[in-house]
N, C-alpha and C positions, 0 to 999 in steps of 0.2 A: 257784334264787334269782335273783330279775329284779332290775335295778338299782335301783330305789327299796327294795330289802331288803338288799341291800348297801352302801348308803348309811347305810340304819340304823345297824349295825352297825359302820360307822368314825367314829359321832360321838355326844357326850354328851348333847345339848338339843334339843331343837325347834327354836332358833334357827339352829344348825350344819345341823342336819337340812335348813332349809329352803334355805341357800345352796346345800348338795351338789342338794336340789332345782329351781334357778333353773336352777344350771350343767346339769344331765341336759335341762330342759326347751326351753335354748339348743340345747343341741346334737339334739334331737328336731325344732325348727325350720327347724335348716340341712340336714335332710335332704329336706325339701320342694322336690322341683325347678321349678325358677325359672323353667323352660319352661311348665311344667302351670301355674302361679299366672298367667304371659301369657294360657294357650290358656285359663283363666277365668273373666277381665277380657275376652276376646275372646268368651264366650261370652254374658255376661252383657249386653257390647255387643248384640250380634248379637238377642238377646230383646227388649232394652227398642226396637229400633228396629222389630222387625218387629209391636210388641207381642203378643207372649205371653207366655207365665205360664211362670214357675218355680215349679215346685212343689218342697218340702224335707218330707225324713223322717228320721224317728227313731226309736230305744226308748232307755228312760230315761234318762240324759245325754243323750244326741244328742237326745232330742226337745226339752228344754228349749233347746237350739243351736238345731233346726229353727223352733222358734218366735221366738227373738230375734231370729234371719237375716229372718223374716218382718216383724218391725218395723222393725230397722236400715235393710234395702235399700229395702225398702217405704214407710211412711209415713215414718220419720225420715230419708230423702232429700227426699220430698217437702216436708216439712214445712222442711230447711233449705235449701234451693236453690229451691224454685217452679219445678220445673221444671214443664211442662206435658206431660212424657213420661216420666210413673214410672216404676219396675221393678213387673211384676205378678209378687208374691210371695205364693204361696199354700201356710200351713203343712198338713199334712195330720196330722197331731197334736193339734190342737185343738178340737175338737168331739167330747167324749165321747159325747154321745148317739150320733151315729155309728160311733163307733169300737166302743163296748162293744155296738151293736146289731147289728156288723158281728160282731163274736167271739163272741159270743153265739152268732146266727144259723149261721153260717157258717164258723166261726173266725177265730184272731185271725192266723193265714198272709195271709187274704185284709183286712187292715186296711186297708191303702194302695190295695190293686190294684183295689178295689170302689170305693173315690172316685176314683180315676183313670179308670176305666170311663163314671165321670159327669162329669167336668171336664176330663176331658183332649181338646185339641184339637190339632188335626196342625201342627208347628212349637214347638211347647211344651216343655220339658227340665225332669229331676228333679236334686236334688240327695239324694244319696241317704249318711245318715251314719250310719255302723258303724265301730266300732273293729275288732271279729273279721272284718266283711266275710262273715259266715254268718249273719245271721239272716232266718228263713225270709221274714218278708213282705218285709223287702228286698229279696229276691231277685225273687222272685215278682216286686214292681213293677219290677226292672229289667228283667227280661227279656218283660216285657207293652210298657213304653214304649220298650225295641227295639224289640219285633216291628211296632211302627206309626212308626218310622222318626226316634222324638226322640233327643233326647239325653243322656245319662247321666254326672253330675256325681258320682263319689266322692271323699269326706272320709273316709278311710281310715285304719286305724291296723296295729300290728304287721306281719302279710306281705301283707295286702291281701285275702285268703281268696279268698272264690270270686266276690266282687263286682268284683275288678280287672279280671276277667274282659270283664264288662260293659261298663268307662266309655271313655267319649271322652274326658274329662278324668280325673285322677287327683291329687289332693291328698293323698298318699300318707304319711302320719308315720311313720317307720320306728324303732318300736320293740317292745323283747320285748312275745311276750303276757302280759295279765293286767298292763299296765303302764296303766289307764284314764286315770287323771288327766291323766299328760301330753297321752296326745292326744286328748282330751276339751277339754283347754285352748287345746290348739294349733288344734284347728279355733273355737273359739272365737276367736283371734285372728285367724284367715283373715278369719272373718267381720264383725272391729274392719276389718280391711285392707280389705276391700271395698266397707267401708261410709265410710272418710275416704275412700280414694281419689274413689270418687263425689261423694262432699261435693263435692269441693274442684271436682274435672273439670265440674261440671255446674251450680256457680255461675257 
């Protein structure tokens, strides 16, 4: 029984439900170390100045993350700051033609790794988001944009699986498995944090 089922169980309403909710979802927060959120902001630097492309992935939750991350950092910086040095954010979740012709063809392991194959360029880094940290094209793409010496951003939930393995960076939410929502949320907040901090830094 993982905590958000245990929570159930000591409260009468949805309403209560939802505070024991806040409170699990605070404390899933404060376990994100404060170093890896710096060496993120430092990475995220280090792209927009040498201009390259972040590329962001997902399956279902995280893809819809992968894609807002695509907006927020991307055009909704540009569009409030004018900066004349965006961040290049490129979701790789968004173009079904591609995707369904890539699983199709070739399966759906090779989703990501087959457009990274065409868009990736040396100096470039992924943001690569899994809650289990096991699923196969995740994988696959991180360990393709190792092997050509990028850099590997995980937004990671319960023990980190096999993609901790991988990253330079480590947004790591430490909670039980099968626990999605919270850190579905929580990288959705990284990605609120990412995107004021810029705001604000680059007006």
């Amino acid at each position: 029984m993982n905590n958000l089922e245990k929570a159930y169980k000591r409260v009468n309403s949805i309403g209560q439900f939802s505070r024991e909710y806040f409170l699990y979802l605070s404390k899933v927060l404060e376990s994100i170390d404060e170093v890896e959120i710096n060496k993120l902001g430092e990475a995220f630097e280090k792209a927009r100045e040498n201009e390259n492309t972040i590329f962001v992935a997902g399956n279902g939750g995280s893809s819809t993350t992968a894609t807002t991350m695509a907006n927020d950092i991307g055009f909704d910086i540009l569009k409030k700051t004018g900066t004349d040095k965006p961040f290049k954010v490129l979701s790789l979740v968004d173009n079904n033609s591609v995707i369904t012709a890539i699983a199709n063809d070739v399966g759906y392991e090779n989703a990501f790794i087959n457009q990274l194959k065409i868009h990736y360029r040396s100096g470039d880094s992924i943001i690569l988001i899994s809650a289990s940290g096991n699923s196969p094209n995740i994988l696959k793409a991180a360990e393709w944009v190792k092997s050509k010496g990028g850099t590997i951003i995980g937004f990671l939930g319960f023990t980190g699986g096999k993609l901790i393995e991988f990253c330079d960076v480590k947004i790591h939410v430490k909670s039980e498995a099968g626990e999605y929502g919270p850190v579905e949320d929580a990288h959705l907040i990284m990605n609120h944090i990412l995107a004021h901090w810029f705001q604000n830094k680059l007006k």
